[in-house]
C-alpha positions in Angstrom: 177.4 -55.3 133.6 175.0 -52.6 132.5 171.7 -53.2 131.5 171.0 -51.9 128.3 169.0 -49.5 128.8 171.1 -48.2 131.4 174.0 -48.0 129.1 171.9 -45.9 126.9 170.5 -43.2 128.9 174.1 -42.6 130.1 175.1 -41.9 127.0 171.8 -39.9 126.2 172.5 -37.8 129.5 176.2 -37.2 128.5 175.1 -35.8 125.5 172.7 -33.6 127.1 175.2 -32.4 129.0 177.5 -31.4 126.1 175.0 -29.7 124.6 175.1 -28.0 127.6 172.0 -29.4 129.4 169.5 -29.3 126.8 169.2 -33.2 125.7 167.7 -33.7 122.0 168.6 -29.9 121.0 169.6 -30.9 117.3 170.7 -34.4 116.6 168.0 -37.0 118.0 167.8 -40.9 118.0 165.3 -42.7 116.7 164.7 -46.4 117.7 163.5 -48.5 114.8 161.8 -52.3 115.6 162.4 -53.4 112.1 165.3 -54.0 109.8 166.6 -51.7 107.1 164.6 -53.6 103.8 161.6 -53.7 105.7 159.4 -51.3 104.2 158.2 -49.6 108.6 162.2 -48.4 108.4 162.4 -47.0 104.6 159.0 -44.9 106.0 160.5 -43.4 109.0 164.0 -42.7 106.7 161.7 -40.5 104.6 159.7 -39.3 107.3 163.1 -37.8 109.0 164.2 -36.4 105.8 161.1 -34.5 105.6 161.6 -33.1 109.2 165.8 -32.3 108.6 164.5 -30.6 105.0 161.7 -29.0 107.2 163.7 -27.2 109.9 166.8 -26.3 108.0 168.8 -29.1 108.7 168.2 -27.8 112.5 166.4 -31.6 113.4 167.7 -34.7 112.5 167.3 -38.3 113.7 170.2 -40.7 113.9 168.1 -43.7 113.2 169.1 -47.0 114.8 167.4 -49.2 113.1 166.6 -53.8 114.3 165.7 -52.3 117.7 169.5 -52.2 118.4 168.6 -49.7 121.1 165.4 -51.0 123.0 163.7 -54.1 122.3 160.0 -54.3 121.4 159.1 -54.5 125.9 161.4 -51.7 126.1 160.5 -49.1 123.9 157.7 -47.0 125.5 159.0 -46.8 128.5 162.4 -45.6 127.1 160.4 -42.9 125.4 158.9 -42.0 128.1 161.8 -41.7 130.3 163.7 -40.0 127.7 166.4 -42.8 126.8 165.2 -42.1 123.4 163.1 -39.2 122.1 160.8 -40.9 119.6 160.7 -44.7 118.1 158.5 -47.3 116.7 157.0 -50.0 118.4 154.0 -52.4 117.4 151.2 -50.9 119.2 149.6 -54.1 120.6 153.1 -54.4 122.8 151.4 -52.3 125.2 148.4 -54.1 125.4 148.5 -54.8 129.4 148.5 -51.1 129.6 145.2 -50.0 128.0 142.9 -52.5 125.8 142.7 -49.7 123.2 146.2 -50.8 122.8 145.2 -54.0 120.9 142.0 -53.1 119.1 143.9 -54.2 116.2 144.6 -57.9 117.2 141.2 -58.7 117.7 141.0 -61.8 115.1 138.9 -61.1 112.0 137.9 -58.0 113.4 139.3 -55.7 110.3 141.2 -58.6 108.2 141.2 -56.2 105.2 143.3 -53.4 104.6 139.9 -50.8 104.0 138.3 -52.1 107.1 142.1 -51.7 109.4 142.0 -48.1 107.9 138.1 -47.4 109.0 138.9 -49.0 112.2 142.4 -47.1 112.6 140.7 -43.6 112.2 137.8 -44.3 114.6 140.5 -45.6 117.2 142.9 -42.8 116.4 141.9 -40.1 118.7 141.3 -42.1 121.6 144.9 -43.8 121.1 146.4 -40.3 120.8 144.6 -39.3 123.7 145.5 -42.4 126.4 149.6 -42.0 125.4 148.9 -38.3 125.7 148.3 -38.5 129.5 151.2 -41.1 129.7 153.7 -38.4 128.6 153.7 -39.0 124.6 152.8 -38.0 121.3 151.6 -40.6 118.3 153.3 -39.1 115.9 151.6 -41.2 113.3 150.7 -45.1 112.5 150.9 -47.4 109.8 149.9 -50.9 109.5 151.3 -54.6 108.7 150.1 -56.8 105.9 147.4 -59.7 106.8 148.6 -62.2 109.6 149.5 -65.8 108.6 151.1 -68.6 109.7 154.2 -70.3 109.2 154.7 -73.7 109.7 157.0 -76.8 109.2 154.4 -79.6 108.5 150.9 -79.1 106.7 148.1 -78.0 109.1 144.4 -78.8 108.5 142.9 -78.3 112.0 143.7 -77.1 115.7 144.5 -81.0 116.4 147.6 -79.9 114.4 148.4 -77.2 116.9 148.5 -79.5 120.1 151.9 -78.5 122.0 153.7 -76.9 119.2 155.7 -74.0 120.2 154.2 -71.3 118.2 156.1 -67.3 118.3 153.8 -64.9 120.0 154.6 -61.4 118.7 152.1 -59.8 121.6 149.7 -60.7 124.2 147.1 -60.9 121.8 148.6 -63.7 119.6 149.9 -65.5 123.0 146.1 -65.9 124.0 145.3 -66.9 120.6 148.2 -69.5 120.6 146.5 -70.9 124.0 143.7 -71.4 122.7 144.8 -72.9 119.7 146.3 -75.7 122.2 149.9 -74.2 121.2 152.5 -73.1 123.3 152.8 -69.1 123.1 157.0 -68.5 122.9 158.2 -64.7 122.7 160.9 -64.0 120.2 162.4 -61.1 118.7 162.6 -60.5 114.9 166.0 -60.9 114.5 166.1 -64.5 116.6 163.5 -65.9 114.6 165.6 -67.8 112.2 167.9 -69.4 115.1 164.7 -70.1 117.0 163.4 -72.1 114.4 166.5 -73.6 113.6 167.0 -74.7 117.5 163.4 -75.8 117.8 162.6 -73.3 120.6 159.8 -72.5 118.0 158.0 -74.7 115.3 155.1 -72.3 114.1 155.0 -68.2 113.8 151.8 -66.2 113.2 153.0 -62.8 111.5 152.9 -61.0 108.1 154.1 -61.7 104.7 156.5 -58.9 105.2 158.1 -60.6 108.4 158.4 -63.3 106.5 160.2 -62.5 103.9 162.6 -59.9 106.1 163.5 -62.8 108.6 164.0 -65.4 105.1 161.3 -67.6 106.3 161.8 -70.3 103.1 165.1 -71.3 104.7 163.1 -72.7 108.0 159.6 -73.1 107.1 157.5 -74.7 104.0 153.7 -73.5 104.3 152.6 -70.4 104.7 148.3 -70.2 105.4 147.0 -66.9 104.8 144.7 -66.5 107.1 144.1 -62.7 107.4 143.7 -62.9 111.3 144.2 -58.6 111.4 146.5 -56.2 110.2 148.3 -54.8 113.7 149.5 -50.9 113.9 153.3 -49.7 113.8 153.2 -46.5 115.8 155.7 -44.2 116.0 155.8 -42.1 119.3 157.7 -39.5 120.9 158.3 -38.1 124.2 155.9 -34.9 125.1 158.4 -33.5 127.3 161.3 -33.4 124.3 158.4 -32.4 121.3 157.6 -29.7 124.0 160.8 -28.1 124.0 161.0 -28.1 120.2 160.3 -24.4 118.6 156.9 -24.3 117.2 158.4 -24.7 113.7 160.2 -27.6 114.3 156.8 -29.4 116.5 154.4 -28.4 113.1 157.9 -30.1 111.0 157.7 -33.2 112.6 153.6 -33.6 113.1 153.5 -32.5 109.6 155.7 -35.1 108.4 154.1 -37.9 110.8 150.9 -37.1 108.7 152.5 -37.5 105.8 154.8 -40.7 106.7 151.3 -41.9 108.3 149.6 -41.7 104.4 152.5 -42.7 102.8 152.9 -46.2 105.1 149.6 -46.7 104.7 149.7 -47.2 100.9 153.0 -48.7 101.6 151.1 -52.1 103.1 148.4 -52.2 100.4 151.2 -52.1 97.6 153.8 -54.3 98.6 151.8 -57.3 100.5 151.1 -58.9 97.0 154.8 -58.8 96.4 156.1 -60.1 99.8 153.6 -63.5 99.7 155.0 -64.0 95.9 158.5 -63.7 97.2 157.2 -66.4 99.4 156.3 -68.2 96.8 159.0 -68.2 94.7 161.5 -69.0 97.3 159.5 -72.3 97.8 157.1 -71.9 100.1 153.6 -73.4 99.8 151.2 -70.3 100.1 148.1 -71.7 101.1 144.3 -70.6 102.4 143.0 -71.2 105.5 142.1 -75.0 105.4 138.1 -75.1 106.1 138.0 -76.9 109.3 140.9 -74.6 111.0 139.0 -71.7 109.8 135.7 -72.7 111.8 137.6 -73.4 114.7 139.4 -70.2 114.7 136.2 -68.3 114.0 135.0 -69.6 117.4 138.3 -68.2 119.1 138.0 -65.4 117.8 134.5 -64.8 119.2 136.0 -66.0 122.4 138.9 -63.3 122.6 136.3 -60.6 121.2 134.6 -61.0 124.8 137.3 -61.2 126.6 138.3 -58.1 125.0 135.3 -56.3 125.4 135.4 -57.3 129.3 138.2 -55.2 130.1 138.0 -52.8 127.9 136.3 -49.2 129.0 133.7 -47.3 128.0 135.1 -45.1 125.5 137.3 -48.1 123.9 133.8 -49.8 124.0 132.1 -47.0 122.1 135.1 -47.2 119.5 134.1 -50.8 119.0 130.1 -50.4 118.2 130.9 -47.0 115.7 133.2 -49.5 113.8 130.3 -52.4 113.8 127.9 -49.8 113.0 126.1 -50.4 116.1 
Protein backbone atom coordinates (compact mmCIF):
# COMPACT_ATOMS: atom_id res chain seq x y z
CA UNK A 1 0.00 0.00 0.00
CA UNK A 2 0.87 3.67 -0.61
CA UNK A 3 1.73 5.84 1.97
CA UNK A 4 -0.35 8.76 1.94
CA UNK A 5 1.57 11.10 0.99
CA UNK A 6 2.82 9.21 -1.66
CA UNK A 7 -0.61 8.69 -3.10
CA UNK A 8 -0.89 12.38 -3.09
CA UNK A 9 2.03 13.70 -4.82
CA UNK A 10 1.17 11.16 -7.69
CA UNK A 11 -1.80 12.57 -8.12
CA UNK A 12 -0.34 16.24 -7.69
CA UNK A 13 2.35 15.27 -10.40
CA UNK A 14 -0.29 13.82 -12.82
CA UNK A 15 -1.96 16.89 -12.81
CA UNK A 16 1.02 18.85 -13.39
CA UNK A 17 1.51 16.90 -16.21
CA UNK A 18 -1.91 17.61 -17.79
CA UNK A 19 -1.57 20.92 -17.42
CA UNK A 20 1.19 20.28 -19.31
CA UNK A 21 4.07 20.43 -16.81
CA UNK A 22 3.28 23.50 -14.98
CA UNK A 23 1.85 22.02 -11.51
CA UNK A 24 -0.50 24.55 -9.57
CA UNK A 25 -1.14 26.68 -12.87
CA UNK A 26 -4.89 27.45 -11.96
CA UNK A 27 -6.68 25.20 -9.61
CA UNK A 28 -4.56 24.59 -6.31
CA UNK A 29 -5.21 22.47 -3.06
CA UNK A 30 -5.22 23.67 0.08
CA UNK A 31 -4.70 21.42 3.15
CA UNK A 32 -6.85 22.50 6.10
CA UNK A 33 -6.00 21.01 9.92
CA UNK A 34 -9.44 21.82 11.15
CA UNK A 35 -12.98 20.82 10.41
CA UNK A 36 -15.45 22.78 8.31
CA UNK A 37 -17.45 24.64 11.69
CA UNK A 38 -14.32 25.56 13.09
CA UNK A 39 -13.90 29.05 12.75
CA UNK A 40 -9.35 28.49 11.16
CA UNK A 41 -11.51 26.75 7.97
CA UNK A 42 -14.41 29.45 7.53
CA UNK A 43 -11.12 32.06 7.55
CA UNK A 44 -9.16 30.35 4.81
CA UNK A 45 -12.83 29.80 2.73
CA UNK A 46 -12.93 33.57 2.70
CA UNK A 47 -9.47 34.11 2.39
CA UNK A 48 -9.51 31.93 -1.06
CA UNK A 49 -12.55 33.75 -2.19
CA UNK A 50 -10.73 36.91 -1.98
CA UNK A 51 -7.74 35.56 -4.01
CA UNK A 52 -10.33 33.65 -6.92
CA UNK A 53 -12.28 37.34 -6.83
CA UNK A 54 -8.71 38.82 -7.00
CA UNK A 55 -7.18 37.17 -10.05
CA UNK A 56 -10.30 36.83 -12.22
CA UNK A 57 -11.28 33.58 -11.17
CA UNK A 58 -7.57 32.65 -12.63
CA UNK A 59 -6.54 31.13 -8.84
CA UNK A 60 -8.53 28.99 -6.94
CA UNK A 61 -7.93 26.60 -4.01
CA UNK A 62 -9.80 23.32 -3.76
CA UNK A 63 -9.85 23.24 -0.06
CA UNK A 64 -9.61 19.84 1.70
CA UNK A 65 -10.46 20.54 4.76
CA UNK A 66 -9.91 17.76 8.63
CA UNK A 67 -6.39 17.40 7.29
CA UNK A 68 -7.75 14.69 4.88
CA UNK A 69 -4.67 15.27 2.92
CA UNK A 70 -1.61 15.54 5.43
CA UNK A 71 -1.79 15.19 8.93
CA UNK A 72 -0.64 17.87 11.46
CA UNK A 73 3.57 15.96 11.24
CA UNK A 74 2.99 16.03 7.64
CA UNK A 75 2.12 19.25 6.55
CA UNK A 76 5.29 21.35 6.16
CA UNK A 77 7.15 19.02 4.66
CA UNK A 78 4.35 18.35 2.03
CA UNK A 79 4.48 22.07 1.28
CA UNK A 80 7.71 22.14 0.91
CA UNK A 81 8.06 19.29 -1.33
CA UNK A 82 5.20 20.43 -3.35
CA UNK A 83 2.54 17.65 -2.45
CA UNK A 84 0.47 20.54 -1.63
CA UNK A 85 1.08 24.22 -2.47
CA UNK A 86 -0.12 26.03 0.68
CA UNK A 87 -1.99 24.75 4.05
CA UNK A 88 -2.43 25.34 7.62
CA UNK A 89 -0.72 23.76 10.26
CA UNK A 90 -0.36 24.81 14.12
CA UNK A 91 2.90 26.52 14.14
CA UNK A 92 4.34 24.90 17.40
CA UNK A 93 4.28 21.41 15.16
CA UNK A 94 7.46 22.44 13.96
CA UNK A 95 8.94 23.11 17.14
CA UNK A 96 12.06 20.56 16.82
CA UNK A 97 12.83 22.58 13.81
CA UNK A 98 13.50 26.08 15.14
CA UNK A 99 12.51 27.26 18.92
CA UNK A 100 10.95 30.40 17.26
CA UNK A 101 8.55 27.82 16.22
CA UNK A 102 6.99 27.57 19.74
CA UNK A 103 7.33 30.99 21.16
CA UNK A 104 3.65 30.73 21.52
CA UNK A 105 3.50 27.70 23.93
CA UNK A 106 5.61 29.01 26.41
CA UNK A 107 3.01 28.73 29.46
CA UNK A 108 1.64 32.14 30.68
CA UNK A 109 3.93 33.81 28.51
CA UNK A 110 1.06 35.85 26.56
CA UNK A 111 -2.28 34.10 28.11
CA UNK A 112 -4.33 37.12 26.78
CA UNK A 113 -5.42 37.76 23.49
CA UNK A 114 -3.62 41.60 23.42
CA UNK A 115 -0.51 40.23 24.83
CA UNK A 116 -0.52 36.93 21.94
CA UNK A 117 -1.09 39.83 19.37
CA UNK A 118 2.06 42.02 20.81
CA UNK A 119 4.02 38.98 20.96
CA UNK A 120 2.81 37.66 17.41
CA UNK A 121 3.96 40.95 15.63
CA UNK A 122 7.43 41.09 17.44
CA UNK A 123 7.88 37.27 16.45
CA UNK A 124 6.43 37.83 12.97
CA UNK A 125 9.41 38.76 10.97
CA UNK A 126 11.76 36.48 12.31
CA UNK A 127 9.05 33.49 11.73
CA UNK A 128 8.70 34.78 8.12
CA UNK A 129 12.17 34.90 7.74
CA UNK A 130 13.39 31.19 9.21
CA UNK A 131 10.42 29.34 6.72
CA UNK A 132 11.80 31.76 4.16
CA UNK A 133 15.15 30.01 3.88
CA UNK A 134 13.31 26.61 4.28
CA UNK A 135 11.57 27.15 0.93
CA UNK A 136 8.13 28.91 2.14
CA UNK A 137 6.07 31.78 2.58
CA UNK A 138 3.81 32.67 5.88
CA UNK A 139 1.10 33.69 4.22
CA UNK A 140 -0.48 34.90 7.37
CA UNK A 141 -1.30 33.70 11.10
CA UNK A 142 -4.07 33.67 13.36
CA UNK A 143 -4.40 32.41 16.83
CA UNK A 144 -6.49 29.79 19.09
CA UNK A 145 -8.59 30.76 22.08
CA UNK A 146 -6.91 30.42 25.76
CA UNK A 147 -5.69 26.68 26.48
CA UNK A 148 -7.63 24.57 29.11
CA UNK A 149 -8.06 21.45 30.19
CA UNK A 150 -10.48 18.76 29.88
CA UNK A 151 -10.91 16.23 32.21
CA UNK A 152 -13.12 13.31 33.48
CA UNK A 153 -12.76 13.68 37.31
CA UNK A 154 -12.29 17.08 39.25
CA UNK A 155 -8.64 18.14 39.52
CA UNK A 156 -7.38 20.33 42.39
CA UNK A 157 -3.54 19.72 42.12
CA UNK A 158 -0.69 17.93 40.04
CA UNK A 159 -1.24 14.91 42.55
CA UNK A 160 -4.37 14.65 40.29
CA UNK A 161 -2.25 14.36 37.23
CA UNK A 162 -0.06 11.30 38.36
CA UNK A 163 -0.15 8.70 35.23
CA UNK A 164 -3.04 9.99 33.49
CA UNK A 165 -2.81 9.84 29.89
CA UNK A 166 -3.17 13.40 28.89
CA UNK A 167 -3.36 14.50 24.61
CA UNK A 168 -0.32 16.40 23.68
CA UNK A 169 -1.23 18.63 20.75
CA UNK A 170 2.84 19.58 20.28
CA UNK A 171 6.02 19.18 21.82
CA UNK A 172 5.38 21.94 23.95
CA UNK A 173 2.31 20.58 25.79
CA UNK A 174 4.12 16.96 25.83
CA UNK A 175 6.88 18.48 28.08
CA UNK A 176 4.29 20.21 30.02
CA UNK A 177 2.31 16.94 30.41
CA UNK A 178 5.78 15.37 31.89
CA UNK A 179 6.12 17.57 34.13
CA UNK A 180 2.74 17.59 35.30
CA UNK A 181 3.53 13.69 36.20
CA UNK A 182 1.09 12.87 33.10
CA UNK A 183 1.58 10.71 30.36
CA UNK A 184 1.99 12.92 27.02
CA UNK A 185 -0.35 10.79 24.18
CA UNK A 186 -0.41 12.31 20.45
CA UNK A 187 -3.87 12.33 18.91
CA UNK A 188 -5.35 13.93 16.07
CA UNK A 189 -8.48 16.12 16.19
CA UNK A 190 -10.70 13.95 14.61
CA UNK A 191 -9.59 10.75 17.04
CA UNK A 192 -10.18 12.65 20.07
CA UNK A 193 -13.58 11.48 20.76
CA UNK A 194 -12.75 7.58 20.25
CA UNK A 195 -9.60 8.17 22.20
CA UNK A 196 -11.42 9.18 25.05
CA UNK A 197 -13.95 6.83 24.66
CA UNK A 198 -11.19 3.83 24.47
CA UNK A 199 -9.26 5.31 27.33
CA UNK A 200 -6.11 5.74 25.29
CA UNK A 201 -6.56 9.33 26.72
CA UNK A 202 -8.24 10.61 30.00
CA UNK A 203 -7.29 14.44 29.98
CA UNK A 204 -6.65 17.02 26.90
CA UNK A 205 -5.19 20.49 27.19
CA UNK A 206 -6.61 22.57 24.17
CA UNK A 207 -9.02 25.45 23.39
CA UNK A 208 -12.61 26.17 23.95
CA UNK A 209 -12.96 25.95 20.25
CA UNK A 210 -11.50 22.32 20.10
CA UNK A 211 -13.65 21.54 22.45
CA UNK A 212 -16.67 22.26 21.25
CA UNK A 213 -15.65 21.08 17.36
CA UNK A 214 -14.58 17.53 18.74
CA UNK A 215 -18.21 17.61 21.17
CA UNK A 216 -16.12 17.42 24.25
CA UNK A 217 -19.59 17.24 26.71
CA UNK A 218 -20.13 13.74 25.33
CA UNK A 219 -16.61 12.39 26.97
CA UNK A 220 -15.56 14.92 29.46
CA UNK A 221 -17.27 16.91 32.56
CA UNK A 222 -14.80 19.79 33.66
CA UNK A 223 -13.31 22.11 31.74
CA UNK A 224 -10.40 24.51 33.88
CA UNK A 225 -9.63 27.58 32.14
CA UNK A 226 -6.39 27.98 32.66
CA UNK A 227 -5.17 30.42 29.90
CA UNK A 228 -1.79 28.46 29.58
CA UNK A 229 -1.23 30.52 25.81
CA UNK A 230 -2.99 31.15 22.78
CA UNK A 231 -0.80 28.99 19.97
CA UNK A 232 -0.59 30.36 16.21
CA UNK A 233 -2.47 28.77 13.07
CA UNK A 234 -0.24 29.58 10.12
CA UNK A 235 -1.00 29.21 6.84
CA UNK A 236 2.11 28.60 4.42
CA UNK A 237 2.82 28.07 1.05
CA UNK A 238 5.55 26.78 -1.12
CA UNK A 239 8.09 29.64 -2.42
CA UNK A 240 8.86 27.72 -5.42
CA UNK A 241 4.86 27.51 -6.56
CA UNK A 242 4.11 31.57 -5.11
CA UNK A 243 7.24 32.12 -7.33
CA UNK A 244 5.81 31.09 -10.49
CA UNK A 245 2.55 32.89 -9.83
CA UNK A 246 2.23 36.32 -12.07
CA UNK A 247 3.01 39.28 -9.97
CA UNK A 248 -0.81 39.95 -9.86
CA UNK A 249 -1.81 36.81 -8.63
CA UNK A 250 1.57 36.79 -5.68
CA UNK A 251 0.15 40.66 -4.46
CA UNK A 252 -3.72 38.56 -4.70
CA UNK A 253 -2.84 36.04 -2.37
CA UNK A 254 -0.36 38.19 0.15
CA UNK A 255 -2.99 40.76 0.01
CA UNK A 256 -5.64 38.45 1.11
CA UNK A 257 -3.26 36.58 3.80
CA UNK A 258 -3.15 40.15 5.31
CA UNK A 259 -6.52 40.41 5.33
CA UNK A 260 -7.57 36.73 6.40
CA UNK A 261 -4.51 37.37 9.02
CA UNK A 262 -6.81 40.61 10.57
CA UNK A 263 -9.88 39.03 10.07
CA UNK A 264 -8.80 35.56 12.22
CA UNK A 265 -7.48 37.62 14.53
CA UNK A 266 -10.81 39.23 15.64
CA UNK A 267 -12.22 35.87 14.79
CA UNK A 268 -10.55 34.35 18.29
CA UNK A 269 -11.34 37.44 20.44
CA UNK A 270 -15.17 37.19 19.33
CA UNK A 271 -16.13 33.77 19.40
CA UNK A 272 -14.02 32.30 22.59
CA UNK A 273 -16.82 33.65 24.92
CA UNK A 274 -19.28 31.69 22.83
CA UNK A 275 -17.43 28.39 22.48
CA UNK A 276 -16.80 28.07 26.70
CA UNK A 277 -20.72 28.88 26.93
CA UNK A 278 -21.49 26.15 24.47
CA UNK A 279 -19.42 24.27 26.92
CA UNK A 280 -21.49 25.20 29.46
CA UNK A 281 -24.63 24.59 28.27
CA UNK A 282 -23.98 21.21 27.05
CA UNK A 283 -23.08 20.33 30.70
CA UNK A 284 -19.76 20.82 31.26
CA UNK A 285 -18.47 22.34 34.53
CA UNK A 286 -16.37 25.43 33.43
CA UNK A 287 -14.08 26.04 36.05
CA UNK A 288 -10.86 28.30 37.10
CA UNK A 289 -7.76 27.17 37.72
CA UNK A 290 -7.92 25.63 41.27
CA UNK A 291 -5.32 27.72 43.55
CA UNK A 292 -2.95 25.04 44.42
CA UNK A 293 -2.61 23.67 40.55
CA UNK A 294 -2.10 27.06 39.53
CA UNK A 295 1.09 27.55 41.86
CA UNK A 296 2.34 24.42 40.73
CA UNK A 297 1.99 25.17 37.20
CA UNK A 298 3.47 28.56 37.62
CA UNK A 299 6.72 26.81 38.67
CA UNK A 300 6.58 24.62 35.32
CA UNK A 301 6.14 27.11 33.55
CA UNK A 302 9.29 28.99 34.79
CA UNK A 303 10.91 25.67 34.25
CA UNK A 304 10.00 25.23 30.39
CA UNK A 305 10.79 29.17 29.99
CA UNK A 306 14.55 28.18 30.59
CA UNK A 307 14.62 25.34 28.87
CA UNK A 308 13.30 27.32 26.10
CA UNK A 309 15.51 30.06 26.33
CA UNK A 310 18.51 27.36 26.31
CA UNK A 311 18.08 26.40 22.90
CA UNK A 312 16.75 29.09 21.51
CA UNK A 313 19.27 31.55 19.40
CA UNK A 314 20.10 34.86 19.60
CA UNK A 315 17.71 36.54 17.49
CA UNK A 316 14.71 34.25 18.91
CA UNK A 317 16.35 35.51 22.28
CA UNK A 318 16.19 39.10 21.40
CA UNK A 319 12.40 38.55 20.34
CA UNK A 320 11.80 37.32 23.87
CA UNK A 321 13.44 40.46 25.96
CA UNK A 322 11.52 43.22 23.28
CA UNK A 323 8.27 41.41 24.34
CA UNK A 324 9.31 41.53 28.36
CA UNK A 325 10.40 44.93 27.70
CA UNK A 326 13.83 44.07 28.70
Amino acid sequence: MKHPIRRVLAAALTVAAMAGGTAFAKSWNLSAEQPDSNYHTKNIRLFAEDVQKATGNELEFKIQSNGILLKRPEVKRGVQQGIVPIADVLMAAMANDDPIFEIDNIPFLAPSFDASERLWKLARPLIAERLDKQGLVLVYGTPWPPQGIYTKKPVQSLDDFKGAKLRAVNVAVARMATLMGAVPATVQVAEVPQAFSTNVIDMMMTSSATGVDTSAWDYTRFYYDVQASLPYSITIANKRALDGLTPEQRKAVMDAGARAETRGWAMAREQNASFVKVLSDKGIQVEQTPPRLAEQMKSIAQTMAEEWGKKADPQALEVLRAFRGQ
